[in-house]
C-alpha positions as CSV (number, residue, x, y, z in Angstrom):
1,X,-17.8,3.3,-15.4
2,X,-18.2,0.9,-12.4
3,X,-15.0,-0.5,-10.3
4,X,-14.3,-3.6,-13.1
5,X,-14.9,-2.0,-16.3
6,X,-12.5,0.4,-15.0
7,X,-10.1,-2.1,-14.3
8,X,-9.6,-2.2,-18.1
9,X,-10.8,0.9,-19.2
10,X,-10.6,3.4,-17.1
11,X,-8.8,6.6,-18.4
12,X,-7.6,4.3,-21.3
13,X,-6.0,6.1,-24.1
14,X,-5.5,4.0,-27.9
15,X,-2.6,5.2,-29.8
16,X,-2.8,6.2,-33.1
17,X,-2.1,2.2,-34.3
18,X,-5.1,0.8,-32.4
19,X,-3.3,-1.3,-30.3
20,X,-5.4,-2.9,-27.2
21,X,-2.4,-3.0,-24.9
22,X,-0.2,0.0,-23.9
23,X,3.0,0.2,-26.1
24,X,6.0,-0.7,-23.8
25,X,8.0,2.7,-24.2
26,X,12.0,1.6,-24.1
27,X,13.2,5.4,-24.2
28,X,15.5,7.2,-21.8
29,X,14.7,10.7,-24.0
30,X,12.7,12.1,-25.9
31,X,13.5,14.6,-28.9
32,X,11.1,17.6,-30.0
33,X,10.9,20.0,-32.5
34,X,11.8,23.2,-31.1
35,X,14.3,24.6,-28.5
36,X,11.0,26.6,-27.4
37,X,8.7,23.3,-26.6
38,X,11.4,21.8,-24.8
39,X,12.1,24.8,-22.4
40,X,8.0,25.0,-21.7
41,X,8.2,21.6,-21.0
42,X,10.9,21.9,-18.5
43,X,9.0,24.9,-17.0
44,X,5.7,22.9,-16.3
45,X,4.0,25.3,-19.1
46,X,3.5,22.6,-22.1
47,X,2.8,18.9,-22.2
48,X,5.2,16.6,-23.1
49,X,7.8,13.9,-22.0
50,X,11.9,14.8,-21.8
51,X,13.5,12.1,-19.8
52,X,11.5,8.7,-18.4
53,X,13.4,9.9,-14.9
54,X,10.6,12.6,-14.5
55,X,8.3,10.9,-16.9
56,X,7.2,7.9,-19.7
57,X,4.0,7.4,-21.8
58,X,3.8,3.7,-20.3
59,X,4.1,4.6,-16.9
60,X,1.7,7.3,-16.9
61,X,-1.1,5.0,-19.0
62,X,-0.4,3.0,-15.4
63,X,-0.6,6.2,-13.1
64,X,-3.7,6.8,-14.8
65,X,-5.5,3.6,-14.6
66,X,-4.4,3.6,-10.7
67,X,-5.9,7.0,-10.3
68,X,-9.3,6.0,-11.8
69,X,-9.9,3.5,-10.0
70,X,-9.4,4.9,-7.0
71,X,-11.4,7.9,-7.8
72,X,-8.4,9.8,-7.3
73,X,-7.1,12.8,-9.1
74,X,-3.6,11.9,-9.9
75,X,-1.3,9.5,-9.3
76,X,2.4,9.1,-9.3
77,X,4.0,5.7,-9.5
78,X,7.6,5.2,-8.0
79,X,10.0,2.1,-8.5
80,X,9.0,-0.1,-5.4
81,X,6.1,0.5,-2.7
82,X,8.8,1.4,-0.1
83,X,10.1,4.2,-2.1
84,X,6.2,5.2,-2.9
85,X,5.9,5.9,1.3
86,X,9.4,7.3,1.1
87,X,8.7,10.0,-1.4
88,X,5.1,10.7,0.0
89,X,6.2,11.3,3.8
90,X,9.5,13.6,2.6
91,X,7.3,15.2,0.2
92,X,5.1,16.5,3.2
93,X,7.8,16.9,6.3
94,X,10.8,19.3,7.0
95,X,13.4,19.1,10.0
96,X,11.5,19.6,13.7
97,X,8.2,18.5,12.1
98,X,6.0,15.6,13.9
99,X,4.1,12.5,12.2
100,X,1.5,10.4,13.8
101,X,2.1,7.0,12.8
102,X,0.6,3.2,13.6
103,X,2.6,1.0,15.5
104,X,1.0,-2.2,13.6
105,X,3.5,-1.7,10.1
106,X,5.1,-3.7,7.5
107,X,8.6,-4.2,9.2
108,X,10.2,-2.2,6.6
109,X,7.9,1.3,7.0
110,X,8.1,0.8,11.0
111,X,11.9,1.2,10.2
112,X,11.9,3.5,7.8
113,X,9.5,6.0,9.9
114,X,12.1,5.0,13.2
115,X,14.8,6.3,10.8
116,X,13.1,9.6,10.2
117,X,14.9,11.1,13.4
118,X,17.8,11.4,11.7
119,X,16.6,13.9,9.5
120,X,15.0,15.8,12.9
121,X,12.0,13.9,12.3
122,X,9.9,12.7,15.6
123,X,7.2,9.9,15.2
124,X,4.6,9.0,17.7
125,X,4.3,5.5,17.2
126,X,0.2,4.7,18.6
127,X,-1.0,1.1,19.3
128,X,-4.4,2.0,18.4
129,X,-4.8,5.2,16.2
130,X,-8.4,6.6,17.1
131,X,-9.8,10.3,18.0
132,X,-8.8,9.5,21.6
133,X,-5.3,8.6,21.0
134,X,-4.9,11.0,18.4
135,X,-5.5,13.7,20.6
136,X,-2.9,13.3,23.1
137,X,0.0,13.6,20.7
138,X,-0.9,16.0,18.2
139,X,0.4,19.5,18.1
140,X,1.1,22.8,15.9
141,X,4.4,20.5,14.4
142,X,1.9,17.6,13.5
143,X,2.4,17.3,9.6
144,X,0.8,14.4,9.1
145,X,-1.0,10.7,10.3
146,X,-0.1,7.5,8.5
147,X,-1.7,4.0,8.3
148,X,-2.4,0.8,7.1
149,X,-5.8,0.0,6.3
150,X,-5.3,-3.8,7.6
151,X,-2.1,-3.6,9.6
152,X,0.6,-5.8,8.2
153,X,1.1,-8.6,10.1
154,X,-1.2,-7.3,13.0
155,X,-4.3,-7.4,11.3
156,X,-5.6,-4.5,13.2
157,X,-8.5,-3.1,11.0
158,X,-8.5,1.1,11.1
159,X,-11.4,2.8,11.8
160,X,-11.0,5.1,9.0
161,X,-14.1,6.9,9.3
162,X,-13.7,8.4,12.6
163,X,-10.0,8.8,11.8
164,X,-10.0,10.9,8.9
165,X,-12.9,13.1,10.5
166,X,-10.6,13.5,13.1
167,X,-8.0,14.6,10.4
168,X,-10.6,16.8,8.9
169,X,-11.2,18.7,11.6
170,X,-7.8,19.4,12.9
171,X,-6.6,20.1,8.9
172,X,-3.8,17.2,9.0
173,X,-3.4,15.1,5.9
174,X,-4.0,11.3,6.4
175,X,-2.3,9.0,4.4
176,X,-3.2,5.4,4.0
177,X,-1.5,2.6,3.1
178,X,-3.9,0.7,1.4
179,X,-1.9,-2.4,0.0
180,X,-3.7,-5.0,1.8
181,X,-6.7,-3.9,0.9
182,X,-6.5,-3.1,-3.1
183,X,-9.8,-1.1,-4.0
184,X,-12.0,-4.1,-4.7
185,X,-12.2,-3.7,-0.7
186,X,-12.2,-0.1,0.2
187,X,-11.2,3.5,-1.8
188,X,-9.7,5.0,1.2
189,X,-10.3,8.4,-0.8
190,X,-14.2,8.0,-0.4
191,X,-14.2,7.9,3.3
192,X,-11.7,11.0,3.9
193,X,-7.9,10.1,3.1
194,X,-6.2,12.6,1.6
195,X,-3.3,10.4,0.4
196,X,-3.3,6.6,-0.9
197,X,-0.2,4.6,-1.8
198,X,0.2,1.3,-2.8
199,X,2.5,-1.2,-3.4
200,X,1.6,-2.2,-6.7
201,X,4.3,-5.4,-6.5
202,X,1.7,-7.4,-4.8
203,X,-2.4,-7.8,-5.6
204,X,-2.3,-5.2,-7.9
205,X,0.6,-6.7,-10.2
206,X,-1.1,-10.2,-8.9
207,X,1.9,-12.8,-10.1
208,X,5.1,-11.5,-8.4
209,X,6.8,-10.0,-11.9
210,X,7.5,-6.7,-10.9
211,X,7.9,-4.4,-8.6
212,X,6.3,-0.8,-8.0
213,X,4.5,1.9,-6.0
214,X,2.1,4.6,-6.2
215,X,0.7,7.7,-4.7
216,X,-3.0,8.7,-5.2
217,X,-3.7,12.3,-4.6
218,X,-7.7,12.7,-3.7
219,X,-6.6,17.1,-4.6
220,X,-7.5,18.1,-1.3
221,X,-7.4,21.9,0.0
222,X,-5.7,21.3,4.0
223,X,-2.1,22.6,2.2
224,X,-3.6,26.0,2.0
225,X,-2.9,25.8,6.2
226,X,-0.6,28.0,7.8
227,X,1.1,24.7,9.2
228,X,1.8,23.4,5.7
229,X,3.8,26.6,4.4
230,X,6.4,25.1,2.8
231,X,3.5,24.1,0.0
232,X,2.9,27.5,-0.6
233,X,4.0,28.4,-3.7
234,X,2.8,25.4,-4.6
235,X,-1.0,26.0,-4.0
236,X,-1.0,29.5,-4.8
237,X,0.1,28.0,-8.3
238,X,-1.4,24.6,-8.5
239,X,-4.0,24.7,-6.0
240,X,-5.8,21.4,-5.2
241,X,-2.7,19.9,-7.4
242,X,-0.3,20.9,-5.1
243,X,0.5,17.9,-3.1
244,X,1.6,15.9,-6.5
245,X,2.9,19.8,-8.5
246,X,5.6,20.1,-5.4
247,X,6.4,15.9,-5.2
248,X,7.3,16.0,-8.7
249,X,9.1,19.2,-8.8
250,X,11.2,18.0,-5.7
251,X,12.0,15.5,-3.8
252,X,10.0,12.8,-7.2
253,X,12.6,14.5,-9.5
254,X,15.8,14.8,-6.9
255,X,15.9,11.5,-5.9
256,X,14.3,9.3,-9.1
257,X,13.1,6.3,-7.9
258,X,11.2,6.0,-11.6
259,X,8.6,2.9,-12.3
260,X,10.4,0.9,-14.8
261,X,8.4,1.4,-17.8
262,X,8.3,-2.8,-18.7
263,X,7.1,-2.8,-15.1
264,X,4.3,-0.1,-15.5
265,X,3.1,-2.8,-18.3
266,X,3.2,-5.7,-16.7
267,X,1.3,-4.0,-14.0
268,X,-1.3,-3.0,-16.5
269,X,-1.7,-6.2,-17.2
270,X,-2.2,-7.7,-14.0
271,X,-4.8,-5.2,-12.4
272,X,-7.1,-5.8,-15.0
273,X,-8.3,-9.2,-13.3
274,X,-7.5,-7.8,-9.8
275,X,-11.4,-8.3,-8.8
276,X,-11.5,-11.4,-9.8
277,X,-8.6,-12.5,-8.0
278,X,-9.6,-10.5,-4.9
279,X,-13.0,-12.6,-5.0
280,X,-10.9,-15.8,-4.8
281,X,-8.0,-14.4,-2.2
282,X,-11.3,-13.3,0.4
283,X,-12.9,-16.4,-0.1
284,X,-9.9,-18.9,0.5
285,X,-8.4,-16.9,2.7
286,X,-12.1,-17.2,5.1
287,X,-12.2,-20.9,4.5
288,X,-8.4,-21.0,6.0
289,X,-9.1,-19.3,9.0
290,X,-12.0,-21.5,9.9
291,X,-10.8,-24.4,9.3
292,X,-7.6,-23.2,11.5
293,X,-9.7,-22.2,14.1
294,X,-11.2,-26.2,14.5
295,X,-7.7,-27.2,14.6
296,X,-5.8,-27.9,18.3
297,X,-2.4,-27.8,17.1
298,X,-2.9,-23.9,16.4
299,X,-2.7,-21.7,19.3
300,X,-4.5,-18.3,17.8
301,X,-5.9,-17.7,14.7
302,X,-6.2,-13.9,13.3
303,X,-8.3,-12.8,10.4
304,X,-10.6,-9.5,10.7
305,X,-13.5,-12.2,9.0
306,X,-13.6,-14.8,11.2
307,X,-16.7,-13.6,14.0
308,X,-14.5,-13.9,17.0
309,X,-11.8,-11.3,15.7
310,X,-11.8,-7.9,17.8
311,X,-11.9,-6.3,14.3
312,X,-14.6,-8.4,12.9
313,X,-17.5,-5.6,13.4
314,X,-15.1,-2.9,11.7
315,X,-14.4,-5.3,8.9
316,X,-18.1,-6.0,8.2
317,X,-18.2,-1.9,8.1
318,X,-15.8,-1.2,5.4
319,X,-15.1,-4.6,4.0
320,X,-18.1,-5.5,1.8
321,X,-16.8,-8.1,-0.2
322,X,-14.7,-9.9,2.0
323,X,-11.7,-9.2,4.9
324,X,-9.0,-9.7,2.6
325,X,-6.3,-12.3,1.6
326,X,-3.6,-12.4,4.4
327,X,-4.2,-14.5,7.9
328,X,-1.6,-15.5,10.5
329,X,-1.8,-18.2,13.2
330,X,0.5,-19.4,15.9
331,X,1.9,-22.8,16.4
332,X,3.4,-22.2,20.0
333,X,7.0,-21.9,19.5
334,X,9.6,-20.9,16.6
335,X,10.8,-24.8,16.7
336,X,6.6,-25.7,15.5
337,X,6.9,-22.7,13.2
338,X,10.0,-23.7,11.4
339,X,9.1,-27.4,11.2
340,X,5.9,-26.5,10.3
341,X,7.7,-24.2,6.8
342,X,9.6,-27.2,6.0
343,X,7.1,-29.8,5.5
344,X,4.8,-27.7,3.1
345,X,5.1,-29.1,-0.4
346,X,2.6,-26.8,-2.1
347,X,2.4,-23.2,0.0
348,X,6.0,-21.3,-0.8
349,X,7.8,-19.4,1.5
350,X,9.4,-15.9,0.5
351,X,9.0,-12.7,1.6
352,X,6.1,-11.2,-0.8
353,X,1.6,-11.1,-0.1
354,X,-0.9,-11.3,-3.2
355,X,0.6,-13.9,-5.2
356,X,-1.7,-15.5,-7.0
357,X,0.1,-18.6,-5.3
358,X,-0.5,-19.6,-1.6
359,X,2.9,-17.5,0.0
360,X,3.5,-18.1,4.0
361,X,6.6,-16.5,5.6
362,X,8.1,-16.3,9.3
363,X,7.8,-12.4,10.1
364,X,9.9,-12.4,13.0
365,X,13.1,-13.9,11.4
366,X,13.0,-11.9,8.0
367,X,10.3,-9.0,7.2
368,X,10.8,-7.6,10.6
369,X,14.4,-9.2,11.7
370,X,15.6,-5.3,11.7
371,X,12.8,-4.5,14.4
372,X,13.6,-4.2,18.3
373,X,11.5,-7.2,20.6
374,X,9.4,-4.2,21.8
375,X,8.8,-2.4,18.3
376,X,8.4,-6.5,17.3
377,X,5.3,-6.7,20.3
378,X,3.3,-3.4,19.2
379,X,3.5,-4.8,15.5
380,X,1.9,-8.0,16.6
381,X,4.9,-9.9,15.5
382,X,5.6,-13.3,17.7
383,X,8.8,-15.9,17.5
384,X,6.2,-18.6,16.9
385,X,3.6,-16.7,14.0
386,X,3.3,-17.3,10.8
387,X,1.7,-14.7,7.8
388,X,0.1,-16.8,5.5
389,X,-1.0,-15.0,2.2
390,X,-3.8,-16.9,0.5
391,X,-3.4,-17.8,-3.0
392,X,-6.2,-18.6,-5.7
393,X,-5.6,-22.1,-5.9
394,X,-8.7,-24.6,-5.3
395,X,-8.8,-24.3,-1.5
396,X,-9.3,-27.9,-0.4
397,X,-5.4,-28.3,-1.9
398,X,-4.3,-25.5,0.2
399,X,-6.1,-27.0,3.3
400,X,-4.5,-30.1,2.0
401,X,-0.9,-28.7,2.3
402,X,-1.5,-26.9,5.9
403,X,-2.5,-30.0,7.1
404,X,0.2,-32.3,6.0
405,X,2.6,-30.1,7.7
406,X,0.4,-30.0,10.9
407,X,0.4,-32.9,11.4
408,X,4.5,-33.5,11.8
409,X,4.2,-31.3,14.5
């Protein structure tokens, strides 16, 4: 199948009633037969479903349909994109172990990776991840590198390429954050990630109904390395499975931040039209920045597809359809920025990005109000910037909107 025929059909299953949607499964438990099956089940040795804490037939329809189209091999979905990273990083790292980790986060991972030191945990927090940089912090303890494809609100565009080659050679597992990007822009997998997560809350899900995560595991071999030993009873029994065989025999099952399984369905439901959608974000979101850039009440404009971006020539490398939906600009000082927020009569603001609705939010004073000024500086974050996620509406009313509030300034 090609990318949007797997949007709707890809490892699709029909029950035996013929129903075109995935039942919504409203079960806590599930009953069997025999003592006998529900021990094997327990054991890993049959298939089957015993509690929607480990396991439900709607969420894994969803975890199925994520993992096709990403060419993954499996996926495992968890109840927010937060607790998605959360599992995936605790699944991998044990007390006096090192990560490799971008500076240029969501607010919320920059904190939660800060917090990792509790748990004996040191992170190397790099401006700029590259070969270069890579090499002067990584060591025997290194467990892992983490990443967003388009930083979030930084808009630094990764050079995944040379970064997962890097990975490759030096067998330590890359893990991208790929929310900004959805795969109608890039499958991370393809170019040499080992692990993908997503938020699922935003363009996958499309209208802000639910919330959700997932992990994509591409099944690769680097666990068999002496420096990953605590996975190895899980790839001398699961091999190439192991990454996703030891999450959901541990830390998945001990901590059970389960996908709702209503959730799972509305989010079957939304990524269906997510190329379409992602066709109209790129576009609007292009048109924005340009127009933004010809305006002199903006001081900066950033967007990886606008020609005078640093990242422009990377995005035109792995961002064939477009550079995405999120821009942010800077109107000189938190007074502008503020002023500018309340005048809007048609762009919202709250705290969410791939909305089918136009969504604009001050980072500095919410998403990242937890961050330190200097943690706030390497994440690109400024008192007077605004993160503008572009919404599918025609553009000329969203240009329409900006520009109302621009000019009150």
């Amino acid at each position: 199948m090609k990318f949007n025929t797997k949007l709707i059909h890809g490892n699709a299953r029909l029950d035996g009633t013929g129903a075109t949607n995935t039942p919504v499964y409203l079960s806590n438990a599930y009953a069997h037969t025999s003592a006998e099956k529900l021990e094997k089940i327990f054991q890993g040795k049959d298939m089957g479903y015993a509690y929607t804490r480990i396991s439900n037939p709607t969420v894994t329809s969803f975890e199925r349909r994520i993992a096709s189209i990403e060419n993954g091999m499996v996926a495992t979905s968890a109840s927010s994109g937060m607790s998605a990273i959360y599992l995936a990083v605790m699944n991998m790292v044990e007390s006096g172990d090192e990560i490799v980790s971008s500076s240029g986060l969501y607010g919320g991972t920059y904190t939660l990776m800060r917090n990792l030191k509790s748990i004996g945990v040191k992170v190397h927090f790099l401006e700029n991840i590259n070969p270069d940089t890579l090499k002067s912090v990584i060591n025997k303890k290194t467990k892992l590198v983490f990443a967003e494809t388009i930083g979030n609100p930084r808009l630094d565009v990764l050079d995944i390429g040379a970064v997962s080659k890097f990975c490759k050679d030096n067998n330590i597992v890359l893990i991208i954050d790929s929310t900004m990007t959805t795969p109608y822009l890039i499958k991370p997998l393809e170019y040499g990630a080992d692990i993908v997560i997503h938020s699922t809350s935003k363009y996958i899900n499309g209208t802000s109904n639910s919330i959700g995560g997932i992990i994509v595991d591409s099944g690769s071999s680097k666990y068999t390395d002496p420096r990953y030993e605590n996975f190895l009873p899980y790839t001398k029994k699961y091999g190439k499975m192991a990454f996703t065989a030891k999450l959901k025999d541990t830390i998945g099952r001990d901590v059970g931040p389960a996908l709702s399984p209503f959730n799972a369905f509305l989010n079957l439901t939304g990524v269906e039209t997510l190329s379409l959608r992602m066709k109209e974000h790129c576009k609007n979101a292009l048109g924005i920045a340009k127009y933004l850039s010809n305006n002199d009440k903006i001081v900066d404009v950033n967007y990886p597809g606008l020609e005078s971006s640093r990242y422009y020539d990377l995005a035109q490398k792995y961002y064939k359809n477009g550079s995405g939906g999120i821009l942010t600009f800077r109107l000189g000082s938190k007074e502008n920025a503020f002023k500018f927020l309340n005048n809007l009569k048609l762009i919202l603001d709250l705290t969410n990005i791939g909305d089918t609705k136009s969504i604009i939010i001050h980072p500095s004073s919410t998403i990242c109000s937890n961050n330190t000024d200097e943690e706030k500086r390497q994440m690109g974050v400024y008192e007077d910037l605004l993160r503008l996620s572009v919404g599918i509406e025609d553009v000329e009313d969203i240009i329409a909107d900006i520009d109302s509030a621009l000019k009150e300034l």
